[in-house]
C-alpha positions as CSV (number, residue, x, y, z in Angstrom):
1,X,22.6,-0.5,25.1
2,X,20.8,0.5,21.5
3,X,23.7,-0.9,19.7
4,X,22.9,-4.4,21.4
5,X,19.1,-3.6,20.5
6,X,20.2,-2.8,17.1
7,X,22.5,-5.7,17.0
8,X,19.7,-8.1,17.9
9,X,17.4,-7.0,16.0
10,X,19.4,-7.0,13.2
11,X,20.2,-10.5,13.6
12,X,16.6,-11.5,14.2
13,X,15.3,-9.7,10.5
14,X,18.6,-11.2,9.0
15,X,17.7,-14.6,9.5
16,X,13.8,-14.2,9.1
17,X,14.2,-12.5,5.9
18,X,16.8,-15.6,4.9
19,X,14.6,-18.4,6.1
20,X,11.6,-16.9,4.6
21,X,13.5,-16.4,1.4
22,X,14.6,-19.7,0.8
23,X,11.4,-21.4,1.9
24,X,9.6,-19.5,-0.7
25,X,12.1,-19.9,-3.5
26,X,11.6,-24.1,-2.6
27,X,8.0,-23.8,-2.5
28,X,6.0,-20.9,-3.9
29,X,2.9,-21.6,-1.9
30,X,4.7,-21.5,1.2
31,X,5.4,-17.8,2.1
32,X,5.9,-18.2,6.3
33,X,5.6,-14.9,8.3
34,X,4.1,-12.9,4.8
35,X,1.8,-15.2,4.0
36,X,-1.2,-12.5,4.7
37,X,0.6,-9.9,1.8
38,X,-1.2,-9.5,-1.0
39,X,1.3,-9.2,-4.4
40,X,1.7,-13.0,-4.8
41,X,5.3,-14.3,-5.4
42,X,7.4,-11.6,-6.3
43,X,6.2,-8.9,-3.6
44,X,6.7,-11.6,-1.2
45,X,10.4,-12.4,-2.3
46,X,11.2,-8.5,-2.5
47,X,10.0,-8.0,1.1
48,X,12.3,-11.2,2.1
49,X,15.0,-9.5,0.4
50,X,14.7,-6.3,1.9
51,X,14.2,-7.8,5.6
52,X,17.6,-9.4,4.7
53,X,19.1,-6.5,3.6
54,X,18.2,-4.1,6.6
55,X,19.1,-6.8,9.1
56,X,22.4,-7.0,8.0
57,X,22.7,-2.9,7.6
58,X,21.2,-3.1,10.9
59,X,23.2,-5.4,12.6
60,X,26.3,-3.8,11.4
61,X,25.5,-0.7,13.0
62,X,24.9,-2.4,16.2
63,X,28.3,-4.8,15.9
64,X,30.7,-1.4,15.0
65,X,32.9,-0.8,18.0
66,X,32.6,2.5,18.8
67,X,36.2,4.2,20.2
């Protein structure tokens, strides 16, 4: 059962962290979910990146078949 909790919320950050991303790389004042973090445009983008990157590492995990 975690590895469909991990799997999900991998998925979830994955494509939050990619939306986010790309709607702040086509318009700088929009920032979506981190629009309350200070840092301006590159602490934002960072953040996006790392959500992506966990959610993938996370949903990974979760997707492995386990023998």
């Amino acid at each position: 059962m975690k590895r469909v909790t991990g799997l999900v919320a991998g998925m979830v950050l994955f494509v939050l962290g990619v939306q986010g991303g790309i709607r702040l790389l086509a318009d700088r004042d929009n920032a979506g979910i981190l629009d309350w973090m200070p840092g301006g445009f590159p602490a934002r983008l960072s953040s996006y990146a790392l959500m992506v990157l966990v959610g993938a590492l996370l949903a990974g995990w979760g997707g492995r078949k386990v023998a």
